[in-house]
N, C-alpha and C positions, 0 to 999 in steps of 0.2 A: 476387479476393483470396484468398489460401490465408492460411489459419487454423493459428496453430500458438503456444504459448506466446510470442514475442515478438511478437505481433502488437499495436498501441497500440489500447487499446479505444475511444480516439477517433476516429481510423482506421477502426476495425471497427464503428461505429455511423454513421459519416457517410457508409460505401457501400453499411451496410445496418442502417438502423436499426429494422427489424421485429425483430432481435434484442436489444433491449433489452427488450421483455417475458419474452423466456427468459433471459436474465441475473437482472431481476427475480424469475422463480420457482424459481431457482435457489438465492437469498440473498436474505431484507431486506434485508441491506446493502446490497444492490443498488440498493435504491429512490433512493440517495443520487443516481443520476446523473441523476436527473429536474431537480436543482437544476441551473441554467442554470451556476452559478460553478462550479461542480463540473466541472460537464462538460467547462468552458471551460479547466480549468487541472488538474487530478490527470485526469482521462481522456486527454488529450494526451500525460500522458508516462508513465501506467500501462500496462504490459504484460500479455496476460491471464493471465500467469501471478504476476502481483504481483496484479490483481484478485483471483484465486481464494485469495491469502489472505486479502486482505482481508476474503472470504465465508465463508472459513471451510471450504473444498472443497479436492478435490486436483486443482491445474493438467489435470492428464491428462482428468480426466472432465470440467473446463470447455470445453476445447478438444472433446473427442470432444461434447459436445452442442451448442455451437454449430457445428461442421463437418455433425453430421447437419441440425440447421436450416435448412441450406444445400443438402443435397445433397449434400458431399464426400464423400468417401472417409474412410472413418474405421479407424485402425489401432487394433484391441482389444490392452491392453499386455498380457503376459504372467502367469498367475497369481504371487503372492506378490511383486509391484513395488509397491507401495504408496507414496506419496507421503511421505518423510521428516516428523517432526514440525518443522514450522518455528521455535517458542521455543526458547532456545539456554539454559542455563542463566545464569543470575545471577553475573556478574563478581566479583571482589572487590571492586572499585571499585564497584561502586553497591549493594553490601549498605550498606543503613541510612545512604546516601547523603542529604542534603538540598542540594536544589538552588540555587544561590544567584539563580534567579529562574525562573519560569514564565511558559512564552508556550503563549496560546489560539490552537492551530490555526483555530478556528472565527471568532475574531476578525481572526487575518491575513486569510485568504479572503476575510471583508465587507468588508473595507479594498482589497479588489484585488490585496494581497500573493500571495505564496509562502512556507508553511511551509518549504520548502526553501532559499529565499533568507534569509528572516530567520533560520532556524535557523543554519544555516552562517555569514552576516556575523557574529551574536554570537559563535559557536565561533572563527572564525579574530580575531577583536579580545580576545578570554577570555585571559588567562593559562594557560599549561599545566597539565593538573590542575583546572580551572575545571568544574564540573557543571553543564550547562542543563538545565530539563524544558519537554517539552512535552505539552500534554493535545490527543489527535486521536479525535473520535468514535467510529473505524472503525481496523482496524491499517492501518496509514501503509507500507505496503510501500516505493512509489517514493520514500520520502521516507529511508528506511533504504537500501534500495540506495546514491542518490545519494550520501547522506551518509558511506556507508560506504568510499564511491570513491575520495572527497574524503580518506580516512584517520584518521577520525574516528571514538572508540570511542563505540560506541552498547549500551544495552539498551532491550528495551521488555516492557511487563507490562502486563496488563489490570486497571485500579481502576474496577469496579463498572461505571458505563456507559460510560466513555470507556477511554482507550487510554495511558498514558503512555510519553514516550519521552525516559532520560534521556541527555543526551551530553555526553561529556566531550574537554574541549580538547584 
């Protein structure tokens, strides 16, 4: 398996999962995928380059330390490429935004759900112009891609220990 930012980290642990200890020392966040739900359902369709937001690292130097893990071939990027700052500025739409209801990533998960699923069915049933928030321990990469896909305007910001992400219809 070659290693390269689209590679699904569930994927990338189930042909080699000696590399979950160096994802681990890489980012606490990381510790997250020790959780069995976890693993089950946001590692299956995270990418490691939506992980390495998640942790907080630049995609490039993810990949180059799990490739060296391995033994690949590791291509050193170029001086002064530095990995863009991923927070986008604050919309107009969600300055001083209240949401007209909050969903616990945390609690979809223990239910079996998908933050991506439930997010989405409420956004596409919302009225246009409808704000959802949702609170996600860790940044929510796959969850912002997808939803982003789908056409759906998202921000997200960090409140204290969780993650909030608000979307509008």
């Amino acid at each position: 398996m070659e290693i390269n930012g689209d590679t699904k980290v569930g994927a990338l642990l189930d042909a080699h999962p000696e590399l979950e200890a160096v994802l681990i020392t890489l980012s606490p966040e990381f510790k997250r995928l020790e959780n069995p739900l976890l693993r089950r359902t946001v590692a299956r369709i995270a990418t490691l380059s939506q992980a390495a937001r998640i942790g907080g690292i630049p995609a490039p130097d993810l990949v180059r330390t799990l490739r060296r893990a391995l033994g690949q071939e590791v291509v050193e990027p170029p001086p002064g490429h530095e990995a863009p700052d991923t927070l986008e500025p604050e919309p107009e739409w969600a300055r001083g935004a209240a949401p007209s209801e909050w969903l616990d990533a945390e609690r979809i998960l223990a239910g079996s759900g998908s933050p991506v699923g439930v997010l989405g069915a409420r956004l596409a049933e919302a009225a246009p112009g409808t704000i959802l928030g949702l609170r996600v321990p860790f940044y929510p990469a796959p969850l912002v891609d997808a939803l982003r896909q789908r056409g759906f305007a998202l921000h997200t910001r960090e409140a204290g220990a969780v993650w909030e992400v608000l979307a509008r219809a």
